[in-house]
N, C-alpha and C positions, 0 to 999 in steps of 0.2 A: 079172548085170544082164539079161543077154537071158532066162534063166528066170523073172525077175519081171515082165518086158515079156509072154512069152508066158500065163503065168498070168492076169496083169490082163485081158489082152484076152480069154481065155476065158472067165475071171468075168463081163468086163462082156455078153459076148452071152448068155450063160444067164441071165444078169438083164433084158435088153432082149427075150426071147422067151418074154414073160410068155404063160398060158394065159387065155383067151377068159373074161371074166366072164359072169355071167349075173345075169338081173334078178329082180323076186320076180314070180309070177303075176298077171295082169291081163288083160281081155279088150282088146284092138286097138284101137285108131277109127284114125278118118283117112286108111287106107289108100287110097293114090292114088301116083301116076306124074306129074309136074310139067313133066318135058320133051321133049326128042327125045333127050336120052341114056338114056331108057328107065328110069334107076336108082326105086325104088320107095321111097316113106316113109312111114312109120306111128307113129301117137302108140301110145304105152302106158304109162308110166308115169314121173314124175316123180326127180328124182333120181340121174338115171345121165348126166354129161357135160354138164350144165347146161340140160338141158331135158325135153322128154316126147319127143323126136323124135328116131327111128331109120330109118336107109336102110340099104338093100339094092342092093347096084350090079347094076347090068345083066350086067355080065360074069363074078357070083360063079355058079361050075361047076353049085350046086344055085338058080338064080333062081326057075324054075318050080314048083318043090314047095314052097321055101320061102312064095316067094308066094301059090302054092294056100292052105295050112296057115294063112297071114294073113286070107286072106280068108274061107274058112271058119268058123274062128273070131269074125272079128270078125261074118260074118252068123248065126253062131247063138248069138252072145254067151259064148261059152265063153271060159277063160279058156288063155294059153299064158306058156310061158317064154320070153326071148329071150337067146339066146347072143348077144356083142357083144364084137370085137376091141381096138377104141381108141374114144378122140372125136374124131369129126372135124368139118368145117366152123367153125374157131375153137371149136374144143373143145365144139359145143352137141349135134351129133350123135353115136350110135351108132352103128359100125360092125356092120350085123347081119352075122352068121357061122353061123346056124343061128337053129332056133324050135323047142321042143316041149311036148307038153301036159304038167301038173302030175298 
């Protein structure tokens, strides 16, 4: 019994530490910053977590580069990936966890 207790429980977290989706190519819009928690959100693309809107929390270790790479992009029209953890805020957001070009 306690072998099939410890098994499950190791199953079920290698199941719950799923890897980082990612989106198909599209160029940015929206990008902007909403409050005094700093966190940043960007439309890009429809489909992923029930909307086009993806955030960038203020306290993720790469904010600044990520954010650069957002912006850049969305002012030269270019197109990027977005790596994205979960959804959050009632499931309509992206959690972003990286960005890179196609």
């Amino acid at each position: 019994m306690r072998k099939n207790l410890l098994f499950f429980l190791l199953a079920v977290s290698i199941v719950a530490k799923a890897d980082p989706a990612v989106t198909a190519s599209a160029v940015p819009e929206n990008l902007h910053i909403y409050s005094e928690a700093g966190n940043a959100y960007v439309d890009h693309m429809k489909g992923y977590c029930g909307s086009s809107r993806f955030v960038l929390y203020a306290d993720h270790p790469k904010f600044d580069a990520i954010f650069s790479l957002l912006l850049a992009a969305q002012m030269s029209q270019k197109e990027v990936i977005l790596r994205f953890d979960e959804c959050m805020n009632r499931e309509t957001q992206g959690k972003l966890v990286g960005v890179y070009l196609p």
